[in-house]
Every structure is written in structure tokens, then in C-alpha cells.
N, C-alpha and C positions, 0 to 999 in steps of 0.2 A: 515462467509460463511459456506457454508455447502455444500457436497459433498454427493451424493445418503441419504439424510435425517440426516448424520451424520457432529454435528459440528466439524472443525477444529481446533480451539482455545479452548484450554483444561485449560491453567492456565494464568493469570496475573498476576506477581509482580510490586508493586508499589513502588519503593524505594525512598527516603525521607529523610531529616534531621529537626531535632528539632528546628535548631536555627537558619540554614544560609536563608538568603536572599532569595538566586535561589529558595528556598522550598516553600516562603509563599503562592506562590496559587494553591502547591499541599494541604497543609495542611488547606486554605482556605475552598475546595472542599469536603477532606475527610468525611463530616457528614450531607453533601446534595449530592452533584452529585454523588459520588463514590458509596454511599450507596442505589440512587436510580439506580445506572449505575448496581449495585451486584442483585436489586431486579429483573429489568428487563428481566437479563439475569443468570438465574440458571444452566445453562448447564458449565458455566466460572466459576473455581474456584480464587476470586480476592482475595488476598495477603497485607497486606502493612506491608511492612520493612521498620524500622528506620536504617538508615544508616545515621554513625554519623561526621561532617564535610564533605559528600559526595555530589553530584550534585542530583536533581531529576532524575527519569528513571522508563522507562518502559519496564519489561523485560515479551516477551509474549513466549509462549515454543505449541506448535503445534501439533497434532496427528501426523505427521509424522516425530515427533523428533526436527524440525526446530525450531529454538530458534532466536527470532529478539530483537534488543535492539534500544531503542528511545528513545535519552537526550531532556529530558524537563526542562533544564536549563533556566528558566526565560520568558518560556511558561505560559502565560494568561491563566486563568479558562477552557474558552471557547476551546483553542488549545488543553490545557489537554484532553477534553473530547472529543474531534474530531479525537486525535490522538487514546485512545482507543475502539473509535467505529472502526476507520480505523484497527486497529488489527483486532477487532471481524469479521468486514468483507471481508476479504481477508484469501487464502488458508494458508500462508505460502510456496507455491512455488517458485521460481524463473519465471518473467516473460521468456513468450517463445517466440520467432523470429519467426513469419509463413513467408515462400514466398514470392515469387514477386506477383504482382496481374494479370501480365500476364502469360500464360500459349505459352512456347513457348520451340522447339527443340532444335535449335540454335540459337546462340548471332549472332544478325546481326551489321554489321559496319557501316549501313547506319540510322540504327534507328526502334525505330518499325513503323510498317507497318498504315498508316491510311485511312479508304475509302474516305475518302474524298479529298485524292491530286489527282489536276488536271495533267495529263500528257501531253505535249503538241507533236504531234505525228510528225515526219519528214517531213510530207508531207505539215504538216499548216505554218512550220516555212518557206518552200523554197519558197512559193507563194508569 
């Protein structure tokens, strides 16, 4: 994502082990997708550490310092690379809470207010 023409993903590591199991479809991917995923996006400096008996992971670090971590333990090809698109395009904020969608002064105890209730008036119930 990008923020006034500037990206916010600044760097990817890719962590990985040699031998275990959970690694084989990161190390599957590493010489097609990663390398087309590095071409596309030049602005991303992408990383890969061998970490050795360790789990897959992906460690993304953010213009504003923010650092997110995503175990890809046992994550399919396809996830791997859905998970780092999903880095590339999000700020690294925290989402934020807006509002109620009503716009109102005080909490009523009866409910909000709708034009459409019929009111039935004194006069029509005593007849």
C-alpha cells in the first residue's frame, strides 16, 4: 500500500529451514514465485534466511517502524504468496474503530428514533 505515492513495506524476510517438512513449499517457491514476486515489486527489499530446524515465517518491517510476523508453518505455495501480497498491501497500522453510524446527542432508552412508527393518538383508541 502506499501512502501519498510512498510505499510502506520497506523490507521482507523470508525465514526457512533446509530440511524440515513445514519448509518444503517455501523452498518449493523460492526460484519461481519469490523471484517473480522480487521482480514485480522493486520498491520491497526481499530477504531469505535459512534458519536452521526453525518453522517458516515471514518477517515484514514497515516505513513506520512496525514489524509484523506470519508463521507459514505448513502454508501451500499459493498461501505463501497471498500472505506476501497481503504484507505488500496493507499500511502496517493498527486497524482503527470509527463511530456509531448514527450521529446522535444523547443515548435514548427507548431506541432510535424511526419515521416510519405509526403512533396511534388518544383520541382513536377511546372510539
Amino acid at each position: 500500500m502506499s501512502k501519498n505515492g510512498v510505499w510502506q513495506l520497506k523490507k521482507l524476510v523470508i525465514n526457512y529451514c533446509e530440511f524440515s517438512g513445514s519448509s518444503k513449499y517455501v523452498r518449493n517457491i523460492l526460484g519461481s514465485s519469490i523471484k517473480q514476486f522480487k521482480e514485480l515489486n522493486p520498491q520491497i527489499q526481499v530477504e531469505e534466511s535459512v534458519v536452521r530446524g526453525g518453522h517458516p515465517s515471514l518477517l515484514a518491517t514497515y516505513e513506520s517502524g512496525v514489524t509484523k510476523f506470519v508463521p507459514l508453518r505448513g502454508r501451500e505455495e499459493d498461501k505463501v504468496v497471498k500472505h506476501m501480497e497481503n504484507l505488500r498491501d496493507t499500511s502496517g497500522e493498527r486497524p482503527r474503530k470509527f463511530g456509531d453510524r448514527y450521529v446522535k446527542k444523547t443515548e435514548s432508552i427507548q431506541g432510535l428514533w424511526n419515521p416510519f412508527i405509526n403512533f396511534k393518538s388518544a383520541e382513536s383508541t377511546s372510539n
